[in-house]
C-alpha positions as CSV (number, residue, x, y, z in Angstrom):
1,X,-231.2,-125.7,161.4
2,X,-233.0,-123.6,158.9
3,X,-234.8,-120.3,160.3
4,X,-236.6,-117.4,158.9
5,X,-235.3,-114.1,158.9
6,X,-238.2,-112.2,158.0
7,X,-238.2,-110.1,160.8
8,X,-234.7,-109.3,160.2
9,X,-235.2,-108.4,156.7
10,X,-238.2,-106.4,158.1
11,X,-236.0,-104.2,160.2
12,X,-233.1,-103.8,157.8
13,X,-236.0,-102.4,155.4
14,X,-237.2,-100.0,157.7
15,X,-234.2,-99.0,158.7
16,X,-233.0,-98.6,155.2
17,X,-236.4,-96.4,154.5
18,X,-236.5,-94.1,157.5
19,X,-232.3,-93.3,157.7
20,X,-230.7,-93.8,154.4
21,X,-233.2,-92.8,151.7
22,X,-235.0,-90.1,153.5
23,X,-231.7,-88.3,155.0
24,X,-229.7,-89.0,152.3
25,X,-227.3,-88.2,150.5
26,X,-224.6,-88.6,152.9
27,X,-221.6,-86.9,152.6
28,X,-219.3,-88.4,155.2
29,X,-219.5,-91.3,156.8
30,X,-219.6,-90.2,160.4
31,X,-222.5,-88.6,159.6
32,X,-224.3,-92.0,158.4
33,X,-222.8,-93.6,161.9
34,X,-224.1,-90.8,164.0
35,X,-227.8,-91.2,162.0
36,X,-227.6,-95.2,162.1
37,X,-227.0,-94.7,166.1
38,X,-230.0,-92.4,166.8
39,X,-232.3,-94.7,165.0
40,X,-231.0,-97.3,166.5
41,X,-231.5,-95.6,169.7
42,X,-235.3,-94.6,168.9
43,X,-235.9,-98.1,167.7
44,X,-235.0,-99.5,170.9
45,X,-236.8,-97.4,173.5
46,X,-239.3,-95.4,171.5
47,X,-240.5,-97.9,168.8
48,X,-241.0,-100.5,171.3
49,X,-243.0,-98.6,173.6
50,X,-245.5,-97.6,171.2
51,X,-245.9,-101.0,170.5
52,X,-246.6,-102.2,173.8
Protein backbone atom coordinates (compact mmCIF):
# COMPACT_ATOMS: atom_id res chain seq x y z
CA UNK A 1 0.00 0.00 0.00
CA UNK A 2 1.32 3.28 -1.10
CA UNK A 3 1.74 6.07 1.66
CA UNK A 4 3.20 9.52 1.89
CA UNK A 5 6.17 10.31 3.70
CA UNK A 6 5.98 13.87 3.76
CA UNK A 7 6.14 14.15 7.24
CA UNK A 8 9.12 12.06 7.36
CA UNK A 9 10.91 13.88 4.79
CA UNK A 10 9.75 17.02 6.90
CA UNK A 11 11.66 15.83 9.94
CA UNK A 12 14.78 14.46 8.20
CA UNK A 13 14.99 18.21 6.72
CA UNK A 14 14.75 19.80 9.87
CA UNK A 15 16.81 17.73 11.34
CA UNK A 16 19.40 18.03 8.65
CA UNK A 17 18.99 22.03 9.08
CA UNK A 18 19.23 22.55 12.79
CA UNK A 19 22.19 19.62 13.59
CA UNK A 20 24.28 19.02 10.55
CA UNK A 21 24.56 22.27 8.71
CA UNK A 22 24.49 24.67 11.53
CA UNK A 23 27.01 22.69 13.86
CA UNK A 24 28.99 21.48 11.29
CA UNK A 25 31.78 20.55 10.36
CA UNK A 26 32.12 17.48 12.25
CA UNK A 27 35.25 16.13 13.07
CA UNK A 28 34.52 12.82 14.62
CA UNK A 29 31.79 10.83 14.43
CA UNK A 30 30.88 10.52 18.04
CA UNK A 31 30.53 13.90 18.06
CA UNK A 32 27.70 13.86 15.19
CA UNK A 33 26.05 10.73 17.45
CA UNK A 34 26.17 12.71 20.58
CA UNK A 35 24.51 15.95 18.53
CA UNK A 36 21.94 13.62 16.53
CA UNK A 37 20.96 12.24 20.29
CA UNK A 38 20.28 15.72 21.95
CA UNK A 39 18.11 16.76 19.07
CA UNK A 40 16.53 13.85 19.07
CA UNK A 41 16.00 14.24 22.73
CA UNK A 42 14.70 18.00 22.31
CA UNK A 43 12.47 16.96 19.43
CA UNK A 44 10.76 14.54 21.51
CA UNK A 45 9.90 16.34 24.74
CA UNK A 46 10.48 19.95 23.97
CA UNK A 47 9.32 20.32 20.34
CA UNK A 48 6.26 18.58 21.07
CA UNK A 49 5.20 20.54 23.89
CA UNK A 50 5.43 23.73 22.25
CA UNK A 51 3.19 22.34 19.93
CA UNK A 52 0.54 21.36 22.09
Amino acid sequence: MPYDNAMAESVIGLYKTEVINKQGPWRHRQAVEFASLAWVDWFNNEAAAVNL
